[in-house]
GUMAR-558205 format. One line per 2 residues: number of its first residue (from 1); their letters; for each residue x, y, z of C-alpha. Coordinates in steps of 0.25 Angstrom, whole numbers, plus 5000, padded with zeros to 4 digits. Example, Ala and Ser with C-alpha at 12.3 -4.5 7.8 and 13.67 -1.06 7.14 Angstrom:
<atoms>
1> as> 5049,4982,5031; 5055,4996,5029
</atoms>
This chain:
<atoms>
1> xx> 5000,5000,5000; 5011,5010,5003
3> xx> 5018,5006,4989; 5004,5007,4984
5> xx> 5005,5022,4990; 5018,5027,4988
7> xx> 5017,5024,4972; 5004,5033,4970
9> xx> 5011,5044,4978; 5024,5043,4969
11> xx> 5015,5043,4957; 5005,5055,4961
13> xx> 5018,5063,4963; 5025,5058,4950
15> xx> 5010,5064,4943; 5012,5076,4951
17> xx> 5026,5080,4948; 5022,5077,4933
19> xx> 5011,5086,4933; 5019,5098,4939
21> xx> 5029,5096,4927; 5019,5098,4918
23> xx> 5012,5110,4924; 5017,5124,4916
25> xx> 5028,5133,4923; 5021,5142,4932
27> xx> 5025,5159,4929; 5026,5169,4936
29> xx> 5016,5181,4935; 5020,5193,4926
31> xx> 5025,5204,4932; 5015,5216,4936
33> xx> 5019,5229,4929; 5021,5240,4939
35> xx> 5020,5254,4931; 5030,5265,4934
37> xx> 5024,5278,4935; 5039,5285,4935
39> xx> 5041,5295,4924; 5037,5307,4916
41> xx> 5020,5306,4909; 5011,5317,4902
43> xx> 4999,5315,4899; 4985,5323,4896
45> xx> 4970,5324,4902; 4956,5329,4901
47> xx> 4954,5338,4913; 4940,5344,4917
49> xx> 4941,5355,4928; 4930,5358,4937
51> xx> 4931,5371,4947; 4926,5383,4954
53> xx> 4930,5396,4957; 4930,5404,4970
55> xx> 4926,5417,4966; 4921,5430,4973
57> xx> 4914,5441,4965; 4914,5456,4970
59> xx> 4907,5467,4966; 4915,5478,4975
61> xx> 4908,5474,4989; 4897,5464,4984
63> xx> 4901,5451,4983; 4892,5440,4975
65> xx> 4890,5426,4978; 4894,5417,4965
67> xx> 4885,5407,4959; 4894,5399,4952
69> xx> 4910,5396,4952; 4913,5383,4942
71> xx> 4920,5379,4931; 4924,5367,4921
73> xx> 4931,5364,4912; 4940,5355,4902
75> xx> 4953,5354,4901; 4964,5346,4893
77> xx> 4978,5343,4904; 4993,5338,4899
79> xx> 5001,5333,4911; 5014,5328,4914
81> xx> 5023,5324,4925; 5033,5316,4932
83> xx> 5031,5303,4940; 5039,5294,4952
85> xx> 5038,5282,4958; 5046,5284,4969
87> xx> 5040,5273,4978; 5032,5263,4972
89> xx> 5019,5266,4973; 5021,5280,4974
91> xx> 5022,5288,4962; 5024,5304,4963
93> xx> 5022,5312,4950; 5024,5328,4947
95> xx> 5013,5332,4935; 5011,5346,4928
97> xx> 4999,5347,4918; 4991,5358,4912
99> xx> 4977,5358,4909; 4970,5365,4895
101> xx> 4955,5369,4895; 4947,5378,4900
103> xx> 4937,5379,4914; 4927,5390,4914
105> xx> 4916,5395,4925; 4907,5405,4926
107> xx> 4904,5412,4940; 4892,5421,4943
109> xx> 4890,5430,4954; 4876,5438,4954
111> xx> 4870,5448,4962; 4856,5447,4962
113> xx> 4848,5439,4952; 4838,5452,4952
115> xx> 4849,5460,4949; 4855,5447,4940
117> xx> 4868,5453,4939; 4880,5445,4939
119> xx> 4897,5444,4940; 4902,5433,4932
121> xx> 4915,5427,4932; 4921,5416,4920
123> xx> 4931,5409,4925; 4941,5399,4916
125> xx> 4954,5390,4918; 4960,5388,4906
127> xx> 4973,5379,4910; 4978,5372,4923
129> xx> 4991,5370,4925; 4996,5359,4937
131> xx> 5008,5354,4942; 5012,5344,4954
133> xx> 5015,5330,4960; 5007,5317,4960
135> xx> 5008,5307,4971; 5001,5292,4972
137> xx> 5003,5279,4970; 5003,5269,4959
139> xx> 4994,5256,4961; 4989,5245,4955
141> xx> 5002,5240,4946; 5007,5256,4947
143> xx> 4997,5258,4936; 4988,5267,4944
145> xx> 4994,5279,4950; 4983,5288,4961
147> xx> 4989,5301,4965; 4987,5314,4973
149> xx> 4992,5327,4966; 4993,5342,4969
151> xx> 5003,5355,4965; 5001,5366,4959
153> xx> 4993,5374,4948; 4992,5386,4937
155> xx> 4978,5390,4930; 4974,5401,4920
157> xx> 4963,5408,4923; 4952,5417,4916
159> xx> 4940,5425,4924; 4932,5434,4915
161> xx> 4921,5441,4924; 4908,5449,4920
163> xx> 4898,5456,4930; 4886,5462,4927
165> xx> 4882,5468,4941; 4880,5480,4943
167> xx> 4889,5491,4946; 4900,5479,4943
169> xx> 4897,5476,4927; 4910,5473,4919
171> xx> 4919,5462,4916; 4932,5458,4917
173> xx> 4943,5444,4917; 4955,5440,4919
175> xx> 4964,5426,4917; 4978,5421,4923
177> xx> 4986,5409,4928; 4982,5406,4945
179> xx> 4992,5394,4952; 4985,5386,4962
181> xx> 4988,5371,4966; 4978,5358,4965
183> xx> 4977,5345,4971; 4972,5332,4965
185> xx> 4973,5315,4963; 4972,5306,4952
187> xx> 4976,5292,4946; 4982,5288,4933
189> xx> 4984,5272,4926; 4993,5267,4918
191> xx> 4988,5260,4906; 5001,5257,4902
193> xx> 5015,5261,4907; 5013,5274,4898
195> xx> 5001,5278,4899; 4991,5282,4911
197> xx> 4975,5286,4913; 4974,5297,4923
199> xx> 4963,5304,4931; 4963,5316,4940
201> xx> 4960,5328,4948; 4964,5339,4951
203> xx> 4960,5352,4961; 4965,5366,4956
205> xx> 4964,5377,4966; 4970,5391,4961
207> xx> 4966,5407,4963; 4957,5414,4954
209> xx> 4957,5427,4946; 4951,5439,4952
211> xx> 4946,5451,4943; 4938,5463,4944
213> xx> 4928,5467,4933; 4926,5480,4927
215> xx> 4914,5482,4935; 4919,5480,4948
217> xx> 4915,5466,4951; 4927,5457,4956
219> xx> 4929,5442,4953; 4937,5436,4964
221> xx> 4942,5421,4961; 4949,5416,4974
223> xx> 4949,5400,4970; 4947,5392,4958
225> xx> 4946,5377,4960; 4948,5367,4948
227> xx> 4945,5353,4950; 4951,5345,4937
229> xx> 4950,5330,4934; 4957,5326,4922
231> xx> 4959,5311,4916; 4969,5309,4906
233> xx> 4983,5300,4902; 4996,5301,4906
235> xx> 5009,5294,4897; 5021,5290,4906
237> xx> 5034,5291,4901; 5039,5277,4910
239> xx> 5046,5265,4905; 5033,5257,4907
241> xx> 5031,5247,4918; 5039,5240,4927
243> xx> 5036,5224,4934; 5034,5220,4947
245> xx> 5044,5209,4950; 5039,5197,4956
</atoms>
């Protein structure tokens, strides 16, 4: 019985070594790109900016409540900048980038509705300029970087103001470059080691113009706030990739 038992033992093992023989060689898993966000990139966006104005309007010691302060408006934006992985997965970036268009508002201050007259004030931004640094993290393969930003920025501005209240009737405008600074976040995935899909937001805060019409009426602009979301691509100028090792 133990011969019996001993010689089916010997021949499942033999059957069993066999089998791992024929069985394919096992390989490893490819490597998991890792993409490097160091280099230069530019790149372009649409940008839509959404804002209001703080305004005060005067007429020598009267000063009238204003019924609306907004504006909008559509913008193209180049960009370009700098990144640095220095601590995987942190990556810090300095961007410049202008933005090209046009935003326009209209603001109304009235007196009486009997009296129906009116001061009214035309506000426009016809190019945004913003430069500063970028600080987040790459995740999921380094493909996806989400970052906070901030620094500073240059507008030109145009006011043209008209007043139709009495003992203040006339006109007049004015236009120039303010400085002010912005805060702001966004994220941006590499489709390839070249080429990325970006999305984001910024808050512009810079002073206004102040004017005083022909009548007498003045037009005082202590803030403008933009608020500008923008989506666009950005090219890479990096050697591409680089592989985890395992």
């Amino acid at each position: 019985m133990r011969k019996l038992v001993g010689v089916i033992a010997s021949l499942l093992l033999a059957a069993s070594v066999d089998g791992a023989a024929d069985m394919p060689a096992f390989k490893a898993a490819p490597p998991m790109p890792m993409y490097d966000w160091n280099g230069f990139y530019a790149g372009a966006s649409f940008a839509y900016h959404s804002g209001r104005t703080d305004d005060v309007f005067t007429n020598r010691a009267f000063v009238y409540p204003i019924t609306r302060d907004t504006f909008h408006g559509s913008f193209g934006s180049i960009k370009a900048g700098y990144c640095r992985m220095a601590a995987s997965p942190v990556v810090l970036c300095g961007e410049a980038g202008i933005n090209l268009g046009r935003a326009r508002g209209t603001s109304y201050a009235f007196t009486t509705s009997v009296q129906n007259t009116y001061i009214r004030t035309t506000q426009t931004i016809d190019w945004l300029f913003t430069a500063g640094p970028k600080l987040g993290l790459a995740i999921d393969a380094n493909q996806l970087f989400i970052y906070a930003s901030g620094g500073g920025a240059v507008a030109h501005l145009g006011v043209d103001s008209t007043s139709t209240v009495v003992g203040a009737i006339g006109s007049g405008s004015a236009s120039g470059t303010k400085g002010g600074w912005f805060v702001g976040a966004g994220m941006e995935r590499l489709l390839t080691s070249y080429v990325g899909v970006k999305f984001d937001y910024k808050r512009v805060e810079f002073g206004g113009l102040d004017h005083t019409l022909t009548g007498g009426a003045v037009v005082s602009t202590s803030r403008i706030v933009d608020n500008v979301f923008s989506a666009g691509f950005n090219f890479h100028f990096n050697s591409g990739p680089v592989y985890a090792q395992y």
